[in-house]
Structure formats: structure tokens, C-alpha cells
VOGU-3710 file (C-alpha; in Angstrom, 3 decimals, decimal comma):
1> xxxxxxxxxx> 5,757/15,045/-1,904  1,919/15,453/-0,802  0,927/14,672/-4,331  3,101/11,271/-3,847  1,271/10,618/-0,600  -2,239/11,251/-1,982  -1,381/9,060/-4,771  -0,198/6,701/-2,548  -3,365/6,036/-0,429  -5,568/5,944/-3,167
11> xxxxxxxxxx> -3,838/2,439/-3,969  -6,206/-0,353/-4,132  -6,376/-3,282/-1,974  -6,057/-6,744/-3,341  -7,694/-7,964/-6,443  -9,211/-11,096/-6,938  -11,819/-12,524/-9,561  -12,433/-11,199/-13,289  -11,343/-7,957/-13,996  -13,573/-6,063/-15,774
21> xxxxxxxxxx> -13,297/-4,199/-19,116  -10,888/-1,346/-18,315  -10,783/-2,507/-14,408  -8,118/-4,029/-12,450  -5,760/-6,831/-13,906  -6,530/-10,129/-12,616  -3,813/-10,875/-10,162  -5,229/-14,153/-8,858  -4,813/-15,603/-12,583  -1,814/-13,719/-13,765
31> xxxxxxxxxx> 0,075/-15,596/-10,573  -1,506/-18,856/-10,817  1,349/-20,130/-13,112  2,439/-23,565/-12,112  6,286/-23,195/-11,527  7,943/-26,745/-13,246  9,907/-28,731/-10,369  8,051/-26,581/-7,189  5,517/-27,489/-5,228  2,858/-24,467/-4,127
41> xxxxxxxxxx> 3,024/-23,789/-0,567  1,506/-20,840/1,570  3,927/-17,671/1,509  4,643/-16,142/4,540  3,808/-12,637/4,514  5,028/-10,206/2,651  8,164/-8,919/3,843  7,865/-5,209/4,278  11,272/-4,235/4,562  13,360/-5,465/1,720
51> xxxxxxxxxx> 16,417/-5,919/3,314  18,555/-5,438/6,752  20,838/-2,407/6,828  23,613/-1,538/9,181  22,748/0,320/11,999  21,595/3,941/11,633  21,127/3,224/7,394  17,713/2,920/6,463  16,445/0,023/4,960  14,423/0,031/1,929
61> xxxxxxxxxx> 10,745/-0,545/2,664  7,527/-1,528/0,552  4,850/1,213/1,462  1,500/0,125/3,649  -0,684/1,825/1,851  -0,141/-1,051/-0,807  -2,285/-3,054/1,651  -2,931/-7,004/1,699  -1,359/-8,611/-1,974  -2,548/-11,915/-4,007
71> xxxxxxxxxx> 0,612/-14,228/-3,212  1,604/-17,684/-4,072  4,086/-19,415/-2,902  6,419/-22,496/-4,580  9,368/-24,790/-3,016  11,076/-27,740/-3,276  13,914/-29,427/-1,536  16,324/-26,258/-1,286  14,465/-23,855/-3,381  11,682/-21,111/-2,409
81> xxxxxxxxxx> 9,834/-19,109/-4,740  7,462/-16,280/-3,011  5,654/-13,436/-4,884  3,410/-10,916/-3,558  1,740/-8,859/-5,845  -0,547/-5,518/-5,603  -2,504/-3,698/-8,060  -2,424/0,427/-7,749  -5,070/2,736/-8,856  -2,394/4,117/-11,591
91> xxxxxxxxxx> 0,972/3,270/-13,344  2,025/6,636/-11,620  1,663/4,998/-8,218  3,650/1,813/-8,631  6,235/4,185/-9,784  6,456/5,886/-7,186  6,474/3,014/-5,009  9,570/1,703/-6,859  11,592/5,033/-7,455  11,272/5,694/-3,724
101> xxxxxxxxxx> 12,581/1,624/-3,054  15,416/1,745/-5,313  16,399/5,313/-3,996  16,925/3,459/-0,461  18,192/0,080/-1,496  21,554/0,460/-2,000  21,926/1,033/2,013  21,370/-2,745/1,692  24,571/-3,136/0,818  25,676/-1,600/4,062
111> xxxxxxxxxx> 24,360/-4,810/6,549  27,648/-6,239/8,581  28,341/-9,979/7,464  26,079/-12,422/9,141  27,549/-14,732/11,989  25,574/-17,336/11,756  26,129/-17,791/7,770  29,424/-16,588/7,183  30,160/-14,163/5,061  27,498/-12,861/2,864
121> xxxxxxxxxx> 28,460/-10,574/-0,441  25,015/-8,677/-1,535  24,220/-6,639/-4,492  21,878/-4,194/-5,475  21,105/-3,786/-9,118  18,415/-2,117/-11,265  16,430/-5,006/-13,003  14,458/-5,015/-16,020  12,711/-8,006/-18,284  9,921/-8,832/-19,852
131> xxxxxxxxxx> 8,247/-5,497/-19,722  9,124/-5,343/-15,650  11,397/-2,752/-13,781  12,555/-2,290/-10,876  15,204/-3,483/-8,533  17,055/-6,602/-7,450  18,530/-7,227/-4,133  20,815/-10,457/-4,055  22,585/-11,853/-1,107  25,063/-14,653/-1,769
141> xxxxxxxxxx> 26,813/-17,118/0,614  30,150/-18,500/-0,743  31,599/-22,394/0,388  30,967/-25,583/-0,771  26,980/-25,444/-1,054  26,870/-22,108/-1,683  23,440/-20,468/-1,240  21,596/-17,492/-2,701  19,102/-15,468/-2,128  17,175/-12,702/-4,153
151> xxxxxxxxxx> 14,444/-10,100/-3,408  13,450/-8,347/-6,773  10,730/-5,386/-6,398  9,595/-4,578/-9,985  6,393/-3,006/-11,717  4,697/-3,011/-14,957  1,840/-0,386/-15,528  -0,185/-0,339/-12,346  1,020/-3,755/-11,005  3,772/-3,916/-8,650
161> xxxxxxxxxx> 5,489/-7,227/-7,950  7,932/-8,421/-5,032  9,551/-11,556/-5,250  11,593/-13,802/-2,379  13,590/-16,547/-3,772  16,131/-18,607/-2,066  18,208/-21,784/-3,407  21,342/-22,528/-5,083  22,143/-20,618/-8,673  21,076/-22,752/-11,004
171> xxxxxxxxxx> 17,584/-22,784/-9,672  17,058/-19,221/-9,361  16,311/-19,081/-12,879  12,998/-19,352/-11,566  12,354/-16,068/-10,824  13,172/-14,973/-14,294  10,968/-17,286/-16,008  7,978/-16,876/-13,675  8,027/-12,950/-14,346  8,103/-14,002/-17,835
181> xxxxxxx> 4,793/-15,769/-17,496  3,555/-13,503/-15,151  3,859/-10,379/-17,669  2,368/-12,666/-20,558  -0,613/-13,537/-18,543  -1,248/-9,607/-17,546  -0,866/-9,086/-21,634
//
């Protein structure tokens, strides 16, 4: 567990500009892809914990020592696409960072319906694509218009990737094809 720790704090902070040979990936450009039909916006902050949990579970959290991450944001009438994205010293350390989050995300599953949205059916799910893995966290709200909502914490190599989507079914496609783009602009 200390070697996990010292692993963890040598994480780098954000990374912005040209990588160099060897160096850092270039987040800034691997997320500038435009996303078709969305508008970018400013993401709010990164959420830190990736979920609510019943009282007394614990609820999965991202890890501090990732620091501040490159993060667009996208949205349209209905639809939100946020993804926050760090770049560790080593693979070893974003898997780390993602075995300990998908250890404690099924408690996610344990949150008590919401009042003010009915009732809410969520799902946790290992997730893997386009050379990402990791895990997905979806939270759907039956009825008429029904609404969904997915948090997917994945990693490829050194980079690890959160992303907060929101709109109706259809449109979350999104997320998939962005991480698509995303992975082929990291090479």
C-alpha cells in the first residue's frame, strides 16, 4: 500500500502544450475534438467523488494527488458532455487509480432513490473500448422523457480519463465516440 501511495504523489499535474519526444501526451490536443451537434462550454469542476452512496457506504472517489486536469466541456439543448483528463508519471499509476475506483463503485449502487427525480435505477459496469478501461457508472430515470446520466472513469497507458454526460439515450452515444477520437489522437 505505501508503494501505491508513493506512486500516487509522484503523479503529474496538468499538461498542456507539445509533448516532447518520450514526454507527456498532449492532453490539450488529444481533447480538443469538436463533438458534432454540441456546443463547447466551460466544465464545472471535476467531480471528485463519482457517485452518492447510501449512508455509511463509501463512495468511490478520484484521488487528489491527480491534481488540476485539461477539461472541455460540450452541450446542447438537453445534452452535456464533460471530460477531465490527467496525465500520471506511469501506466502503473493510472492503474492504480482505477483498480482502487472500481473496487469502491459498486457501493454506488447502494444510493436510496432520489425524491426529487423519482426513481432512479443505476448501474455499475466495467467498461472497455477503443484501447480504454475502466468503469462506467449510469444512472437512469424512467417516464415519459426519460433521462440518463453516465460517469465513465477509464485509462489508457498513463492517461486517465473521467467523463460526465447527461441527456436522453440516443445522444449518449457521445461519449463513446469522443473516447474513440480521444484514443486516436493520443495514438
Amino acid at each position: 500500500m505505501a508503494a501505491v501511495a508513493v506512486l500516487l504523489a509522484s503523479c503529474s499535474s496538468t499538461v498542456v502544450g507539445s509533448a516532447s519526444p518520450g514526454g507527456p501526451p498532449d492532453l490539450q490536443a488529444a481533447l480538443s475534438v469538436p463533438v458534432p451537434g454540441l456546443r463547447p462550454v466551460d466544465p464545472p469542476p471535476p467531480p471528485w467523488q463519482l457517485c452518492t452512496t447510501a449512508p455509511g457506504s463509501r463512495a468511490p472517489r478520484l484521488d487528489p494527488a491527480l491534481g488540476e486536469p485539461v477539461a472541455p466541456g460540450h452541450a446542447s439543448e438537453g445534452t452535456t458532455l464533460y471530460v477531465h483528463a490527467w496525465a500520471t508519471s506511469v501506466p502503473m499509476v493510472a492503474e492504480a487509480i482505477l483498480d482502487q475506483a472500481a473496487m469502491e463503485a459498486p457501493d454506488c449502487v447502494s444510493a436510496p432513490p432520489s425524491v426529487d427525480a423519482g426513481p432512479v435505477a443505476r448501474t455499475v459496469d466495467d467498461w472497455t473500448g477503443s484501447g480504454w478501461i475502466g468503469v462506467a457508472i449510469r444512472s437512469e430515470v424512467p417516464g415519459p422523457d426519460p433521462a440518463v446520466s453516465e460517469t465513465r472513469l477509464v485509462r489508457s497507458g498513463e492517461v486517465v480519463v473521467l467523463v460526465v454526460a447527461a441527456g436522453r439515450e440516443p445522444d449518449l452515444q457521445v461519449v463513446d465516440d469522443h473516447l474513440v477520437a480521444v484514443a486516436e489522437r493520443l495514438g
